[in-house]
PDB file of the backbone (N, CA, C, O) and the ligand in Angstrom, with CONECT records:
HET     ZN  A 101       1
ATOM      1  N   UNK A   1      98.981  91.643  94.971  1.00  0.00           N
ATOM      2  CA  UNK A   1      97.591  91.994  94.695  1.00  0.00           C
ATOM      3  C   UNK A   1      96.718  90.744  94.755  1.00  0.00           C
ATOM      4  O   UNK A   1      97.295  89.727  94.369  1.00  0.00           O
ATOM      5  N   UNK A   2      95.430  90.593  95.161  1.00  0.00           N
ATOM      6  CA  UNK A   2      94.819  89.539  95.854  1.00  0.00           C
ATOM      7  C   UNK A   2      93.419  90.089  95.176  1.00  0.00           C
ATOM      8  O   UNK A   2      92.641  90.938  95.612  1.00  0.00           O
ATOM      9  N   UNK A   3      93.360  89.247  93.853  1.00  0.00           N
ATOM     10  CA  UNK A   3      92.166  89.022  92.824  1.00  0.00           C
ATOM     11  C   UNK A   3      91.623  87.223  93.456  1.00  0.00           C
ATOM     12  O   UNK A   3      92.268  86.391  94.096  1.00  0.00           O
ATOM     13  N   UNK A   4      90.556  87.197  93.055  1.00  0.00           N
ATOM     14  CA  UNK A   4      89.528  85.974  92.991  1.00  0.00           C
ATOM     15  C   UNK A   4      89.428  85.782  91.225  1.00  0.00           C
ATOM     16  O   UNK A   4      89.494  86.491  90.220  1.00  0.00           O
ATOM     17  N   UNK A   5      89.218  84.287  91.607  1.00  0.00           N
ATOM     18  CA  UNK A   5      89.016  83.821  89.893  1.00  0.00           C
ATOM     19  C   UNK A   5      87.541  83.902  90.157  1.00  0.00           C
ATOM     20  O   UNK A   5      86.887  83.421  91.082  1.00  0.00           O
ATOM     21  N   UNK A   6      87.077  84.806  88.864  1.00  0.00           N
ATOM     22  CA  UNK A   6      85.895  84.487  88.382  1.00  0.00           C
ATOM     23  C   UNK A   6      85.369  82.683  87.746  1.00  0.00           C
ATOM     24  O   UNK A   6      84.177  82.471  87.524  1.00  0.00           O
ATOM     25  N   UNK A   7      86.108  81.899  87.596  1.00  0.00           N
ATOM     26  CA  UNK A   7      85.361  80.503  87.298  1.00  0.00           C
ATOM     27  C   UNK A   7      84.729  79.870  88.618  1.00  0.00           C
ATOM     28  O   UNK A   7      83.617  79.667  89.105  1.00  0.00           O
ATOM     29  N   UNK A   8      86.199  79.656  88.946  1.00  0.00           N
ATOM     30  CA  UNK A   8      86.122  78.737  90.351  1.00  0.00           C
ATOM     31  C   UNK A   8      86.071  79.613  92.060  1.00  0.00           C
ATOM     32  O   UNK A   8      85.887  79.175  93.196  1.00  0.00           O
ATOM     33  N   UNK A   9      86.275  80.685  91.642  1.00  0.00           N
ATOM     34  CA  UNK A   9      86.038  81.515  93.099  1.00  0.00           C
ATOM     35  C   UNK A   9      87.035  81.581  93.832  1.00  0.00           C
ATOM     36  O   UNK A   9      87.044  82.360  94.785  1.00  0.00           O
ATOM     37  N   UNK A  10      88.305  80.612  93.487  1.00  0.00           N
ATOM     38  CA  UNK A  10      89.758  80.822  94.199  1.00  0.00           C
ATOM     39  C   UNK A  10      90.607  81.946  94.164  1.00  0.00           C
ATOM     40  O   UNK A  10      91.248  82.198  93.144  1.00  0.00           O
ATOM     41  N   UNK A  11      90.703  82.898  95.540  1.00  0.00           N
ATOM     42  CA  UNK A  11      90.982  83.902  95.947  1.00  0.00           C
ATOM     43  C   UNK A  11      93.017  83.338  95.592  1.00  0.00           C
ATOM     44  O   UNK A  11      93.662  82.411  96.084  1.00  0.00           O
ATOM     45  N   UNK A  12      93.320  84.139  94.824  1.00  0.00           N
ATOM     46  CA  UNK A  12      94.791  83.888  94.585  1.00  0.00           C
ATOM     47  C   UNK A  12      95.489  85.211  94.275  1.00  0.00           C
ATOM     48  O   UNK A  12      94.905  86.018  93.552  1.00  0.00           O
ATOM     49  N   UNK A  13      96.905  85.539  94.856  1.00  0.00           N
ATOM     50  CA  UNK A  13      97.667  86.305  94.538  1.00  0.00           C
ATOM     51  C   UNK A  13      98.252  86.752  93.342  1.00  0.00           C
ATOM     52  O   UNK A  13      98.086  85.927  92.444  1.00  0.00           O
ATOM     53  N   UNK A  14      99.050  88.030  92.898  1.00  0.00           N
ATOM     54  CA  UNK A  14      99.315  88.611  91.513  1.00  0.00           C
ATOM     55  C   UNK A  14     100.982  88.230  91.625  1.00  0.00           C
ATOM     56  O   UNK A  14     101.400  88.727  92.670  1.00  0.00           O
ATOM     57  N   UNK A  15     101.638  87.797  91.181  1.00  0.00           N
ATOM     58  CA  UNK A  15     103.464  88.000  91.351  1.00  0.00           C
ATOM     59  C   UNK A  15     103.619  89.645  91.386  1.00  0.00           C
ATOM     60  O   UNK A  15     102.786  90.551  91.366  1.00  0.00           O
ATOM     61  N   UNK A  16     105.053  89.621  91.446  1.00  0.00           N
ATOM     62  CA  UNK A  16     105.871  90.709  91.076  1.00  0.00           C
ATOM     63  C   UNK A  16     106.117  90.953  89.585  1.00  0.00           C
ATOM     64  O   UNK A  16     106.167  92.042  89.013  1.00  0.00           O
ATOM     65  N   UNK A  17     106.231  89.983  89.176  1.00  0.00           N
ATOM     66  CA  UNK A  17     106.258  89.722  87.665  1.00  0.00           C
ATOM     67  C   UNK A  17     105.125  89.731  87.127  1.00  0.00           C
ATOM     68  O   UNK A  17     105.286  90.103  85.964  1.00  0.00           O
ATOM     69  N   UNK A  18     103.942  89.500  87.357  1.00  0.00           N
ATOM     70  CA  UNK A  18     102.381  89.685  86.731  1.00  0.00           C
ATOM     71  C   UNK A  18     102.417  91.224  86.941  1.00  0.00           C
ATOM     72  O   UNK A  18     102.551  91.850  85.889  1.00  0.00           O
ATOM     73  N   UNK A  19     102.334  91.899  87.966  1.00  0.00           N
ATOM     74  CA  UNK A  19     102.096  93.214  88.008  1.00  0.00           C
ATOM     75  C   UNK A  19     102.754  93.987  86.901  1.00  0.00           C
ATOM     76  O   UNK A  19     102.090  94.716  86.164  1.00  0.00           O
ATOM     77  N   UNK A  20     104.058  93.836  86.775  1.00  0.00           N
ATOM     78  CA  UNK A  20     105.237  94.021  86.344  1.00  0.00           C
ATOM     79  C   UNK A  20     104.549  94.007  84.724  1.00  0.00           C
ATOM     80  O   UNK A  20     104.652  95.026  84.041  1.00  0.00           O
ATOM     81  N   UNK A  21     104.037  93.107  84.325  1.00  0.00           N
ATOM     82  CA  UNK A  21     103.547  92.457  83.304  1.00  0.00           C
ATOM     83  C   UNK A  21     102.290  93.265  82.443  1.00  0.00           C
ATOM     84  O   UNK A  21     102.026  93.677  81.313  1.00  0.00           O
ATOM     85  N   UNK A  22     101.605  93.161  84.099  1.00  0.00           N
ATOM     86  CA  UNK A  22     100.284  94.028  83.881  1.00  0.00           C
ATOM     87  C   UNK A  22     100.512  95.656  83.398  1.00  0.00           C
ATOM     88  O   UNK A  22     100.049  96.096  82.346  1.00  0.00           O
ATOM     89  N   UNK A  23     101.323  96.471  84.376  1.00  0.00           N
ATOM     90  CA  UNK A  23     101.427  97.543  84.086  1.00  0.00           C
ATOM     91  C   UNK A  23     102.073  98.570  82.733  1.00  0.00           C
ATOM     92  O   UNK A  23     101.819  99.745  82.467  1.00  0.00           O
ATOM     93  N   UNK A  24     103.360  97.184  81.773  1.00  0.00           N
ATOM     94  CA  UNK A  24     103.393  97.095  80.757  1.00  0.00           C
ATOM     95  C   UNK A  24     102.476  97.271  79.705  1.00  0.00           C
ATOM     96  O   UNK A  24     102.411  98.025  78.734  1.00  0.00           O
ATOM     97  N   UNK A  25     101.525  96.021  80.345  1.00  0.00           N
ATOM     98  CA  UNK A  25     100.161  96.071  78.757  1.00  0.00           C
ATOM     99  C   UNK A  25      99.748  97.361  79.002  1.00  0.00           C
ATOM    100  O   UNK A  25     100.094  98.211  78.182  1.00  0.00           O
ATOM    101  N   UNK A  26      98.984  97.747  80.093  1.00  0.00           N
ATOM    102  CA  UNK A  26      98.117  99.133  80.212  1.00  0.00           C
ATOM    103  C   UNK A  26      98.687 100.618  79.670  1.00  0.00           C
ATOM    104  O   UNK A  26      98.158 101.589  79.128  1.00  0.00           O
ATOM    105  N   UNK A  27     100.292 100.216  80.184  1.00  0.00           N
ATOM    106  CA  UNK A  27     101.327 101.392  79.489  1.00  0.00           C
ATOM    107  C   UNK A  27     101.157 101.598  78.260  1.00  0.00           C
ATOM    108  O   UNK A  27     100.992 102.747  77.853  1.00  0.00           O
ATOM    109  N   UNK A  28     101.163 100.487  77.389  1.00  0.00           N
ATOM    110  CA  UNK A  28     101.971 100.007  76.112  1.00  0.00           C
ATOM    111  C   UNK A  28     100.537 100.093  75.078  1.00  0.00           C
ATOM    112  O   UNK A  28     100.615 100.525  73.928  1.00  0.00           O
ATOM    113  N   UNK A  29      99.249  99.614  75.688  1.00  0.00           N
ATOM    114  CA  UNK A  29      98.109  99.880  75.432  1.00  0.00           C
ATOM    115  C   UNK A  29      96.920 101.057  76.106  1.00  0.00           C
ATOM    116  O   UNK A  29      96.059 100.635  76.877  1.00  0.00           O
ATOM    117  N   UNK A  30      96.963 102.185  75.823  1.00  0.00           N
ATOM    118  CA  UNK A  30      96.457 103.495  76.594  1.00  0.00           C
ATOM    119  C   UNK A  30      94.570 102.582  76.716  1.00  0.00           C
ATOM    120  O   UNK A  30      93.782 102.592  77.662  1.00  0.00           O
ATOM    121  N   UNK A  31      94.451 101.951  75.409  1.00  0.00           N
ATOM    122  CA  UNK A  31      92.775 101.794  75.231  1.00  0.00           C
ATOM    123  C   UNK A  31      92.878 100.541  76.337  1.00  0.00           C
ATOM    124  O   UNK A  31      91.871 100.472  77.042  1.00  0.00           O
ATOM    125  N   UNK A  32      93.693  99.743  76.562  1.00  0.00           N
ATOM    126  CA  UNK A  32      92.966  98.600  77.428  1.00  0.00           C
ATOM    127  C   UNK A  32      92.574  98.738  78.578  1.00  0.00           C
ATOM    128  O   UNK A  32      93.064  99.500  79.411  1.00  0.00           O
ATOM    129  N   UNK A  33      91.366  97.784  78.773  1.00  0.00           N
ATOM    130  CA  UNK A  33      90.907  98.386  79.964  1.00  0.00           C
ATOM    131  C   UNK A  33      90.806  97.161  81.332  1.00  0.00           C
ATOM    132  O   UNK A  33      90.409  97.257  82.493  1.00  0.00           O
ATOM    133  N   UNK A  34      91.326  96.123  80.591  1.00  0.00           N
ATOM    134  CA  UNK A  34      91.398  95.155  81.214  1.00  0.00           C
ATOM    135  C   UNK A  34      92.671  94.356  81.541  1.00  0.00           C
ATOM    136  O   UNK A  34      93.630  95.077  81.267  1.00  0.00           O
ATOM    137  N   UNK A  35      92.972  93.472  81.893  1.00  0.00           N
ATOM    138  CA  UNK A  35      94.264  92.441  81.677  1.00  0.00           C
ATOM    139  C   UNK A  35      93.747  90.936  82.374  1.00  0.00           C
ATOM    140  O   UNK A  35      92.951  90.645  83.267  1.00  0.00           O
ATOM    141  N   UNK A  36      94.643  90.164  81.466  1.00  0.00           N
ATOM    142  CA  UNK A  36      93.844  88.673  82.050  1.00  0.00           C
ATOM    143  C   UNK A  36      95.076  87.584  82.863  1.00  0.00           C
ATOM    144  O   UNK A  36      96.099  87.068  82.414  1.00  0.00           O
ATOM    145  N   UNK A  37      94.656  87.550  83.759  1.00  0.00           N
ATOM    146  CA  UNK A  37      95.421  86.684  85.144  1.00  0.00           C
ATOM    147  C   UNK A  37      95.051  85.332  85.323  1.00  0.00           C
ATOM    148  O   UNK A  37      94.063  84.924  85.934  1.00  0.00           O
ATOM    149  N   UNK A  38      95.877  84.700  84.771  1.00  0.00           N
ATOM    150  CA  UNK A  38      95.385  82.909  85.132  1.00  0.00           C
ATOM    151  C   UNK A  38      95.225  82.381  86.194  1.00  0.00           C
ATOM    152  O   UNK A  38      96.107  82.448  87.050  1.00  0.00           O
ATOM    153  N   UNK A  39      94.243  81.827  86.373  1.00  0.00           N
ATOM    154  CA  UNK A  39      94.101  81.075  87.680  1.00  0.00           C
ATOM    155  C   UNK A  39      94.808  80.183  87.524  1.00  0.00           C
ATOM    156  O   UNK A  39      94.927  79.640  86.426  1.00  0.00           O
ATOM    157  N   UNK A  40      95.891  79.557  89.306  1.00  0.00           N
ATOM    158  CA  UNK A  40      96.529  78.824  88.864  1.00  0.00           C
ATOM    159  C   UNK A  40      96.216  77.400  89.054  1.00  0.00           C
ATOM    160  O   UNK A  40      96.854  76.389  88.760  1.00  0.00           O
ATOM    161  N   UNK A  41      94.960  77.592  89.677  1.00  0.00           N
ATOM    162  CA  UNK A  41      93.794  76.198  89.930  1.00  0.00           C
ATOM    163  C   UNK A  41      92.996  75.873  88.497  1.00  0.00           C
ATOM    164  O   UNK A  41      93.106  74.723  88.073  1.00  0.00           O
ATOM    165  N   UNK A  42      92.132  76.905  87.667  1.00  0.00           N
ATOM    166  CA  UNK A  42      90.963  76.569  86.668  1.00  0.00           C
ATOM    167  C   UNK A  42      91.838  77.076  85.462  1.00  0.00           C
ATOM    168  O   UNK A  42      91.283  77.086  84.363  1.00  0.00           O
ATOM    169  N   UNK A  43      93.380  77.573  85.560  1.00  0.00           N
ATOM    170  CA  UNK A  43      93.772  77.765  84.472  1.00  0.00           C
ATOM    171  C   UNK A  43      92.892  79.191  83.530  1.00  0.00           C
ATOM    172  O   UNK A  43      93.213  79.820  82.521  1.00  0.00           O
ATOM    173  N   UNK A  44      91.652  79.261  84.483  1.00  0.00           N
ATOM    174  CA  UNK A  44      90.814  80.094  83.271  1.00  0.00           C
ATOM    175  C   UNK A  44      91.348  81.537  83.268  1.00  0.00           C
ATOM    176  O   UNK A  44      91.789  81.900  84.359  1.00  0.00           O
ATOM    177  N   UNK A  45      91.392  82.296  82.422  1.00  0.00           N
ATOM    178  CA  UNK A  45      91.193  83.757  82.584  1.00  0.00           C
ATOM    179  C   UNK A  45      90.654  84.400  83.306  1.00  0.00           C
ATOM    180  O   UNK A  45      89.429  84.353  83.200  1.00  0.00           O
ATOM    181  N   UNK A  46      91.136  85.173  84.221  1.00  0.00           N
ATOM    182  CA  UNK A  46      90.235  86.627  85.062  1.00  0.00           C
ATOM    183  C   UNK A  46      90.300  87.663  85.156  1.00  0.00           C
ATOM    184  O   UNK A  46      91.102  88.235  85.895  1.00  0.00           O
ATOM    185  N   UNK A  47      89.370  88.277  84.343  1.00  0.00           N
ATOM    186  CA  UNK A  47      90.129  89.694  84.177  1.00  0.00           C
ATOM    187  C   UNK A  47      90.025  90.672  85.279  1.00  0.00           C
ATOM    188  O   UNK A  47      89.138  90.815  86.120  1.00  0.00           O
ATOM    189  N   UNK A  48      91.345  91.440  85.051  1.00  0.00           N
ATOM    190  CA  UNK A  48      91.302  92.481  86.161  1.00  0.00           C
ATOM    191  C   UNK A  48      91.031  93.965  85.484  1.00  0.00           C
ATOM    192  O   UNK A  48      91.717  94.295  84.517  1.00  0.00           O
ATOM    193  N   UNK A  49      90.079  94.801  85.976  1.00  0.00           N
ATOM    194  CA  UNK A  49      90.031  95.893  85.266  1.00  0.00           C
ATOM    195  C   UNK A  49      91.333  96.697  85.359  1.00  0.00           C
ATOM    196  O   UNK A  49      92.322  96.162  85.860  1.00  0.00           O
ATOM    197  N   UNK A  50      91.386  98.090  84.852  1.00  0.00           N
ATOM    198  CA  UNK A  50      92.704  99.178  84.807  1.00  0.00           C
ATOM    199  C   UNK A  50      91.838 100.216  86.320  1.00  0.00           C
ATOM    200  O   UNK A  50      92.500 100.872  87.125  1.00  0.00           O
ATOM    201  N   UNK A  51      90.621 100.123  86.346  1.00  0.00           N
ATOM    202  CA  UNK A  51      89.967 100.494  87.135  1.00  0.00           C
ATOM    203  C   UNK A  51      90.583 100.054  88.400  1.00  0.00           C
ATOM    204  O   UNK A  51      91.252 100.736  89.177  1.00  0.00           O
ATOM    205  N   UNK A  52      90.374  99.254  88.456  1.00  0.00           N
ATOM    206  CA  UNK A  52      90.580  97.786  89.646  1.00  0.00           C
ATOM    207  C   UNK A  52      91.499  98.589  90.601  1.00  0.00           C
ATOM    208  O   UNK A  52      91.537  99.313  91.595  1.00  0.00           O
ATOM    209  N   UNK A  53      92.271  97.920  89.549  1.00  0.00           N
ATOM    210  CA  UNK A  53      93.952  97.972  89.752  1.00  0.00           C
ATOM    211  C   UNK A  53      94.697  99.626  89.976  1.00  0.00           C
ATOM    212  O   UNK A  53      95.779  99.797  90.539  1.00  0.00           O
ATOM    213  N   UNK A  54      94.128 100.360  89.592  1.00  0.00           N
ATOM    214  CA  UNK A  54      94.570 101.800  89.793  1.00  0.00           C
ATOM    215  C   UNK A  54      94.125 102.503  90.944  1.00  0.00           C
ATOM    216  O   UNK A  54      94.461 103.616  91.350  1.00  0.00           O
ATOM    217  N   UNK A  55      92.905 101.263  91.645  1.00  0.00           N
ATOM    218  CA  UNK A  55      92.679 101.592  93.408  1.00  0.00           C
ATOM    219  C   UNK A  55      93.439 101.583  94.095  1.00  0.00           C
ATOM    220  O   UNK A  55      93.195 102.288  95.075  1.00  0.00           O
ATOM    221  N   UNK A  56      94.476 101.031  94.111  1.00  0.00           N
ATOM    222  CA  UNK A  56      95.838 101.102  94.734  1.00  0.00           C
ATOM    223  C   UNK A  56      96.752 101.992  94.202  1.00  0.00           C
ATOM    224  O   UNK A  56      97.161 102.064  93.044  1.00  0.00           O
ATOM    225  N   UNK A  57      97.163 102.988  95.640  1.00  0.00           N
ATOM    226  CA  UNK A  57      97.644 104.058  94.865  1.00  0.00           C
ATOM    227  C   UNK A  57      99.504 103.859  94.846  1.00  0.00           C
ATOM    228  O   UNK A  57     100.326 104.764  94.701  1.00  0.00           O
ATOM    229  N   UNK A  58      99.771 102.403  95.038  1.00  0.00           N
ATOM    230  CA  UNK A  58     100.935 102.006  94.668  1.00  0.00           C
ATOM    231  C   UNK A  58     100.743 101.498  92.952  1.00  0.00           C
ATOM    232  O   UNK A  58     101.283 102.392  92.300  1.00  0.00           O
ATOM    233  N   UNK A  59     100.391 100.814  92.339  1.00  0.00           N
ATOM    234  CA  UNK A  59     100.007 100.736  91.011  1.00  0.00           C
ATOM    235  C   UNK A  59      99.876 101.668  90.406  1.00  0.00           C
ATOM    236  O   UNK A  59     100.562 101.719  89.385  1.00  0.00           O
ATOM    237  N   UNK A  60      98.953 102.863  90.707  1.00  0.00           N
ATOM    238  CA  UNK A  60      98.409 103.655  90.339  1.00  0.00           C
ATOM    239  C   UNK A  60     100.073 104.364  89.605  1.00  0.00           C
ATOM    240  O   UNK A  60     100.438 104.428  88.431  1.00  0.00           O
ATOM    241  N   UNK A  61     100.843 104.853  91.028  1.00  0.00           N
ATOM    242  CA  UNK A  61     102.432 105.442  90.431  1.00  0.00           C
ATOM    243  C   UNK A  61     102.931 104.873  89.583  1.00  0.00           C
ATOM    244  O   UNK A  61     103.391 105.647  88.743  1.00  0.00           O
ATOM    245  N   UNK A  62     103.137 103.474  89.284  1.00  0.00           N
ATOM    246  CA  UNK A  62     103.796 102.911  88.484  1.00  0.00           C
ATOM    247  C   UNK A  62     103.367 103.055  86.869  1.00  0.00           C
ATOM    248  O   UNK A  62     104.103 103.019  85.883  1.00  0.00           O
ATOM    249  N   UNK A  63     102.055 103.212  86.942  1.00  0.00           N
ATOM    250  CA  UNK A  63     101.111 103.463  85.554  1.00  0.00           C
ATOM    251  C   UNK A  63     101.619 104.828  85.209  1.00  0.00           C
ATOM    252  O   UNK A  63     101.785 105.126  84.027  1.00  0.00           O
ATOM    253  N   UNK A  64     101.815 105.473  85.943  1.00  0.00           N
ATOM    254  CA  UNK A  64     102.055 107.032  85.507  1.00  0.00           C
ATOM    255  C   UNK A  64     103.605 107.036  85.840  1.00  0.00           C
ATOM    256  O   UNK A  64     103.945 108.212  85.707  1.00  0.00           O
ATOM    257  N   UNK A  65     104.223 106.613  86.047  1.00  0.00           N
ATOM    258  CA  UNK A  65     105.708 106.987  85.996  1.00  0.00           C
ATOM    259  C   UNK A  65     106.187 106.416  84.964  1.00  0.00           C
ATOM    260  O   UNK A  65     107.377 106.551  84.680  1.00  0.00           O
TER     261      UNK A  65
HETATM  262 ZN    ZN A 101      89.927  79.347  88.859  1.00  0.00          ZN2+
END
């Protein structure tokens, strides 16, 4: 998955293990609506919505399975 950091604007990839990660919190938390992805340049937080991320209708299965 191919998010941009909101600080610095560096277009960077999600692991297998971030997704993996991600789809946990959203599972595990029904209310969140976000999740936060480090840039691995500004270090800063970027959040990705549940929105976002559920545009892909590969994610999308994994949330519901
Ligand atoms: Zn950054």
């Amino acid at each position: 998955m191919q998010i941009k950091c909101s600080s610095c604007a560096m277009p960077f990839a999600l692991s297998k293990d971030e997704i993996t990660q991600m789809v946990e919190t959203f599972k595990a938390n029904p209310t969140a609506v976000h999740y936060d992805a480090q840039c691995p340049k500004c270090r800063k937080m970027t959040k990705i919505s549940k929105k976002q991320f559920t545009l892909n209708p590969v994610y999308k299965k994994m949330l519901e399975g």
